[in-house]
C-alpha positions as CSV (number, residue, x, y, z in Angstrom):
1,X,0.5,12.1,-8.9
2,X,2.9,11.2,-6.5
3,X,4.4,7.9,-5.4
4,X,2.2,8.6,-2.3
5,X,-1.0,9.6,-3.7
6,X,-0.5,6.1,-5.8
7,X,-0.3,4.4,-2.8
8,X,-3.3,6.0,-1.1
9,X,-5.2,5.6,-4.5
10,X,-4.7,1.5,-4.4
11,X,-5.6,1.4,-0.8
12,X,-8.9,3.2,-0.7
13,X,-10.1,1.8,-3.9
14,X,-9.4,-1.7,-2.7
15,X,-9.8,-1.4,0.6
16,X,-7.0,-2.8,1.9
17,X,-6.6,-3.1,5.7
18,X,-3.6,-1.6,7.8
19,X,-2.5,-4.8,9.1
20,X,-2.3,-6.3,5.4
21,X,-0.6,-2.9,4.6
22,X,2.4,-3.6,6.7
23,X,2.1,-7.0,5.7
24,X,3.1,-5.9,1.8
25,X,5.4,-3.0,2.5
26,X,7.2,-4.5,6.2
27,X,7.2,-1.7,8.6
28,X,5.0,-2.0,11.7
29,X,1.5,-1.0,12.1
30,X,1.9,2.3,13.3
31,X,4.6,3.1,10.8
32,X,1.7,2.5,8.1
33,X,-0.9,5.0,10.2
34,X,1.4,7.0,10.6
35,X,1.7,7.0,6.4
36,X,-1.9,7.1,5.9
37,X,-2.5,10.2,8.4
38,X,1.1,11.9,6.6
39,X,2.2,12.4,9.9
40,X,5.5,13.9,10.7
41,X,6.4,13.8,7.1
42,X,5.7,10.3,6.6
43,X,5.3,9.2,3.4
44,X,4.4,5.9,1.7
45,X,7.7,5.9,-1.1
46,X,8.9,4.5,-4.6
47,X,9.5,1.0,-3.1
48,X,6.1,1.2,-1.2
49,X,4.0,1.9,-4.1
50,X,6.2,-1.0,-5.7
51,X,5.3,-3.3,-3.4
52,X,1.8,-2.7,-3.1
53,X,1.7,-2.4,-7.1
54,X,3.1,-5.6,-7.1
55,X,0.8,-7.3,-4.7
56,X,-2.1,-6.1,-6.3
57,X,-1.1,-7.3,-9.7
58,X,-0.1,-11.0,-8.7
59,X,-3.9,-11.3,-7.1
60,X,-5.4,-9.6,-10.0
61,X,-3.6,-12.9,-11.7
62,X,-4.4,-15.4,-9.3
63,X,-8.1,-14.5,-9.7
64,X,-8.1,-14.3,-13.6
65,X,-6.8,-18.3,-14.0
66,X,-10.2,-19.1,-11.4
């Protein structure tokens, strides 16, 4: 699986909005439709996946000590 099809993977099985997307990784909005769509060749990368890995993990946390 790639780094992109990780990405994808955390974002459809949480649902996580666009605009929150380009929150976690920093490009603009349309940078991050343009990564969802995989238009000209764009690709959600290593630090990407990273960063939204890492997101995920530190909520997971903050809703485990609730």
């Amino acid at each position: 699986m790639t780094n992109h099809e990780k990405s994808i993977f955390i974002i459809s099985e949480l649902g996580i909005a666009p605009k929150k997307i380009a929150e976690i990784i920093k490009p603009g909005l349309s940078a991050v439709y343009s990564k969802l769509k995989g238009e000209n060749r764009n690709a959600f990368t290593v630090e990407d996946f990273t960063l939204l890995k890492e997101y995920v993990l530190k909520k997971a946390q903050e809703i485990d000590k609730l």
